[in-house]
Wavefront OBJ file of the C-alpha trace (Angstrom):
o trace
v -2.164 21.676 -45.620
v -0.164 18.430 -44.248
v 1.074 21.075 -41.573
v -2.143 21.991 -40.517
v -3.555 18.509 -39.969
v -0.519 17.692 -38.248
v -0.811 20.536 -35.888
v -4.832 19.291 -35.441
v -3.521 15.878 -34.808
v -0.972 16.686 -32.142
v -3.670 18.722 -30.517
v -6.934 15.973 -30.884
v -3.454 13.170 -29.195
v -2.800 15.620 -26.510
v -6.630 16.179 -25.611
v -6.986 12.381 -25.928
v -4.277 12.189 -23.371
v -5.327 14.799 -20.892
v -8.695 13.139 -20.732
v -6.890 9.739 -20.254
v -5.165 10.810 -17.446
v -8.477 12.489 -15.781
v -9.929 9.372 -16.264
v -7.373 7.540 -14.492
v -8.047 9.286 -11.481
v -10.532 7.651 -9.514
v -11.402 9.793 -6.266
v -13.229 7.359 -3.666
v -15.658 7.610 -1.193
v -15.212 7.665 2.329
v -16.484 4.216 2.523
v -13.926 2.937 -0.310
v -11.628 4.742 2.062
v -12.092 2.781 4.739
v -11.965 -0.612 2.999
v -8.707 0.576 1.461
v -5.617 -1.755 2.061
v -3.194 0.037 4.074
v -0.029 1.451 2.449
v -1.932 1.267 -1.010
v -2.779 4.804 -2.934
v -5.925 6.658 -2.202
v -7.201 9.613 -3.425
v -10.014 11.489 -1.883
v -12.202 14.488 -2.475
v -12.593 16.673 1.223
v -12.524 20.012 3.293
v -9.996 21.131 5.118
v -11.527 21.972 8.808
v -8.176 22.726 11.049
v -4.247 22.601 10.263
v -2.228 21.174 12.859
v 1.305 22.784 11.899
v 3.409 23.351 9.422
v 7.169 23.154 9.479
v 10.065 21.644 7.544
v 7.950 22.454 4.358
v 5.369 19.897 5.747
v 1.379 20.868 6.658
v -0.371 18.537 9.017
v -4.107 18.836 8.412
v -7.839 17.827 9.654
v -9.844 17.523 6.514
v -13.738 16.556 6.667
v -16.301 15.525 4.099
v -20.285 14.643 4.046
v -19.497 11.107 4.626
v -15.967 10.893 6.884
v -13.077 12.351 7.806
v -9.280 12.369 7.110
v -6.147 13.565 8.739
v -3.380 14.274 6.124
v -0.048 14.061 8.072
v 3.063 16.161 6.993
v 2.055 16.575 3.554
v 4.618 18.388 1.594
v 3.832 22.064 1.364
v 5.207 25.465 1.204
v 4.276 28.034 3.729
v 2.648 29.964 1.125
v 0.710 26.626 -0.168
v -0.308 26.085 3.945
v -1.598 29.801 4.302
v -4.301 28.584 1.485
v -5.692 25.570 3.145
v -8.292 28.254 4.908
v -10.713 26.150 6.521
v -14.035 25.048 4.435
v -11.350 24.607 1.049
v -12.278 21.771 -1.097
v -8.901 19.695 -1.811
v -8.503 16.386 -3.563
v -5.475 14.867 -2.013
v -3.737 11.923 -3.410
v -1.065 9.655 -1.084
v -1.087 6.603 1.091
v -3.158 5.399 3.625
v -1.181 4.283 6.619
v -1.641 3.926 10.149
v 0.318 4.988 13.400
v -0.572 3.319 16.968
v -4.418 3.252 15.857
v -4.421 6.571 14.479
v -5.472 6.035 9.801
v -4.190 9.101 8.122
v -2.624 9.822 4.631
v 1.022 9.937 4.303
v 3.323 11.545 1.201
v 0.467 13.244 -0.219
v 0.074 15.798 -2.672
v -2.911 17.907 -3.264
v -4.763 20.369 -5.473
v -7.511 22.800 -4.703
v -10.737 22.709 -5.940
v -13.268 25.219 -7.014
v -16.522 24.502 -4.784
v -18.131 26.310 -2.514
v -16.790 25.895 0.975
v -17.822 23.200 3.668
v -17.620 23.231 7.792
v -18.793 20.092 9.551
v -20.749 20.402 12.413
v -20.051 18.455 15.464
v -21.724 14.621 15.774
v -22.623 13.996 19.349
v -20.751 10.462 20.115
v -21.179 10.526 23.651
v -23.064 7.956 23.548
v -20.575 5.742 21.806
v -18.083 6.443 24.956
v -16.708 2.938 25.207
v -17.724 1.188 22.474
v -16.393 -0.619 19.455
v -18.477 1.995 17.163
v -16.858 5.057 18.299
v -13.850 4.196 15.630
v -16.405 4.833 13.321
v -16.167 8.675 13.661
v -12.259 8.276 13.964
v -10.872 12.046 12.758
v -14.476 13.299 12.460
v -15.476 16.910 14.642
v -17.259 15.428 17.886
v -18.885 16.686 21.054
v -18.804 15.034 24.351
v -22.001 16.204 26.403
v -22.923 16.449 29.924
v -19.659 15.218 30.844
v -17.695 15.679 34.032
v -14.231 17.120 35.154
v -12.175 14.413 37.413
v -9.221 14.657 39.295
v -6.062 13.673 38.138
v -2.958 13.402 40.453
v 0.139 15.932 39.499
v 3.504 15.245 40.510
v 3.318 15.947 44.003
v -0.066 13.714 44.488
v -2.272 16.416 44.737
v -5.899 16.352 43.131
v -5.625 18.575 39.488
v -7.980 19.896 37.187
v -5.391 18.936 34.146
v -1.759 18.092 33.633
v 0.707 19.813 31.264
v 1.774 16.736 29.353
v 0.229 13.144 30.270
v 2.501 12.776 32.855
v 2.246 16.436 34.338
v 6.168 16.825 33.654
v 4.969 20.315 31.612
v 4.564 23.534 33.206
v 2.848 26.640 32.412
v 4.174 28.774 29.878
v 6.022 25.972 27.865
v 3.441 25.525 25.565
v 3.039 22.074 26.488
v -0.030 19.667 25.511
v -2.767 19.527 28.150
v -4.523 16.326 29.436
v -7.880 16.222 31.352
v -10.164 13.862 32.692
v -13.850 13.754 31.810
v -16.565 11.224 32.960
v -20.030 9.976 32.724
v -22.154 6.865 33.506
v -19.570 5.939 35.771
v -16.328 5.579 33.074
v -13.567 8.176 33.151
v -11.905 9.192 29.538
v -8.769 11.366 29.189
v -8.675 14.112 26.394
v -6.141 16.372 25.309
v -5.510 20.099 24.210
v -2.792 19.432 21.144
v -0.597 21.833 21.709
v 0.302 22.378 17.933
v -3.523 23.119 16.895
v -4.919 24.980 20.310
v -1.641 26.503 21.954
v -1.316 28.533 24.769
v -3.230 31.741 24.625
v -6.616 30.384 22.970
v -9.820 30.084 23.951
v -9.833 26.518 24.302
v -6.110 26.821 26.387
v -6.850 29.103 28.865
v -10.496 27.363 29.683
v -8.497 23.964 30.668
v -6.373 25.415 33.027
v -9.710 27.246 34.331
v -11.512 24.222 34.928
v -13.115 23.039 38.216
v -12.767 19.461 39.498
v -16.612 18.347 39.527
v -17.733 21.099 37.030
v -19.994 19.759 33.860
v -19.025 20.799 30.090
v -19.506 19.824 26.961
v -15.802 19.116 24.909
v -15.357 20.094 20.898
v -12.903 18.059 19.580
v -11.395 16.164 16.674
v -11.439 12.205 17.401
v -8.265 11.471 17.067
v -6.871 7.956 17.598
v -3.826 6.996 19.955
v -4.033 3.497 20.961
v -7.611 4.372 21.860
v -9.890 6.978 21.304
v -7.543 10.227 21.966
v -9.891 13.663 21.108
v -7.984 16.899 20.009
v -10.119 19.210 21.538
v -10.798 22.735 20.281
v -13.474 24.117 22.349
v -14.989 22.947 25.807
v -18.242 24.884 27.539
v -20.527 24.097 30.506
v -22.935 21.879 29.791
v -26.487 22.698 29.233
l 1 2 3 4 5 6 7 8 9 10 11 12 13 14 15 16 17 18 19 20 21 22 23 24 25 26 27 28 29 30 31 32 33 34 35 36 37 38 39 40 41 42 43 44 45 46 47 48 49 50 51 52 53 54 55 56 57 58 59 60 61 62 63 64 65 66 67 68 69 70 71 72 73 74 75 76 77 78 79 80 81 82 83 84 85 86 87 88 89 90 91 92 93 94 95 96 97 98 99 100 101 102 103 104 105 106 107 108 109 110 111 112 113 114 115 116 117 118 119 120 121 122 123 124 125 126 127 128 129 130 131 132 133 134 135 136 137 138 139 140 141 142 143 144 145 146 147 148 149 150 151 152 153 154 155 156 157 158 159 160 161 162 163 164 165 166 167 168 169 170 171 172 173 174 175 176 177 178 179 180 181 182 183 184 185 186 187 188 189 190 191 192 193 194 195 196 197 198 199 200 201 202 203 204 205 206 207 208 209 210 211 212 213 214 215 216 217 218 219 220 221 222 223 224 225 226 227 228 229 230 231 232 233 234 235 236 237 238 239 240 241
């Protein structure tokens, strides 16, 4: 008998401390997020929408909710762990929230997958907020550009281009390198990039750069990533309606 209630009492102080810990872990909301000192612990609740790359046992990934977004940088992963994050998963992540020449993301995080049906954001029309203080607002968030317009840049040689391989046009074709463009409206010119690590050479979104037209109208896809400004990943660009 005194073994059996000792058995039900090891198992009623190890429920007690499995709900204890699940209690201690207090997911916040996008706008707790955001308030969030930086370098203090967050966890969050989101949707992984694109992975960046994964290397050195390290997954860089765009993750999206209902209320915000969040870019987890070189969270520790195995390639088999990576191959999982399929977008529209439901992860809570838990790490730090730090910041890199504008750019908020979570650092040294670890994550878990969740069992909820999957989630894809659809694209918030900031075009408007071109310019503006608010655009931070959407900072990581999937974004479309509209009715904007390809400008010339100047390659090495001084010549009018459609693009550059690399911001300074030191790149060349078939190096894989990031792509830069310029796209305007009302006046203002804004550059935007094809990261090479999420849209490489031979997609879609690659081989439509180096296709476009100085003058020609499109609409531009893109994750708003931050790099001492507003600095859009873009995944998909199409002529504008």
């Amino acid at each position: 008998m005194k073994k059996i209630l000792a058995i039900a009492l090891a198992m009623l102080m190890l429920c007690l401390t499995a709900c204890a810990v699940a209690e201690d872990v207090q997911v916040m909301s996008y706008e707790e997020y955001v308030a969030a000192e930086l370098d203090s612990e967050v966890t969050v609740e989101t949707y992984v929408q694109a992975k960046q790359s994964w290397w050195d046992n390290k997954g860089t990934i765009y993750c999206q909710s209902e209320d915000g977004a969040y870019f987890l940088y070189n969270m520790p992963m195995s390639q088999e762990e990576y191959d999982l994050l399929v977008p529209g998963t439901k992860i809570r992540v838990t790490g730090y929230k730090a910041e890199w020449s504008g750019e908020v993301e979570i650092t040294e995080g670890t994550f878990e997958i969740l069992d909820a049906e999957p989630f894809i954001a659809e694209p918030k029309d900031v075009t408007d907020l071109l310019g503006t203080d608010e655009l931070i607002k959407y900072q990581n968030q999937l974004v479309i550009f509209s009715g904007m317009t390809v400008e010339a840049k100047k390659d090495a040689n001084g010549n009018d281009v459609a693009f550059l391989y690399n911001w300074d046009g030191s790149g060349q074709a078939g190096s894989n390198n990031d792509l830069y463009f310029d796209l305007s409206i009302n006046g203002q010119t804004y550059t935007f990039t094809v990261e090479s690590y999420l849209c490489g050479e031979g997609t879609d979104v690659y081989t439509n750069v180096t296709d476009l037209a100085i003058g020609a109208k499109i609409d531009a896809v893109g994750y708003l990533y931050w790099y001492n400004g507003a600095n859009p990943h873009i995944i998909y660009i199409q002529p504008a309606e």
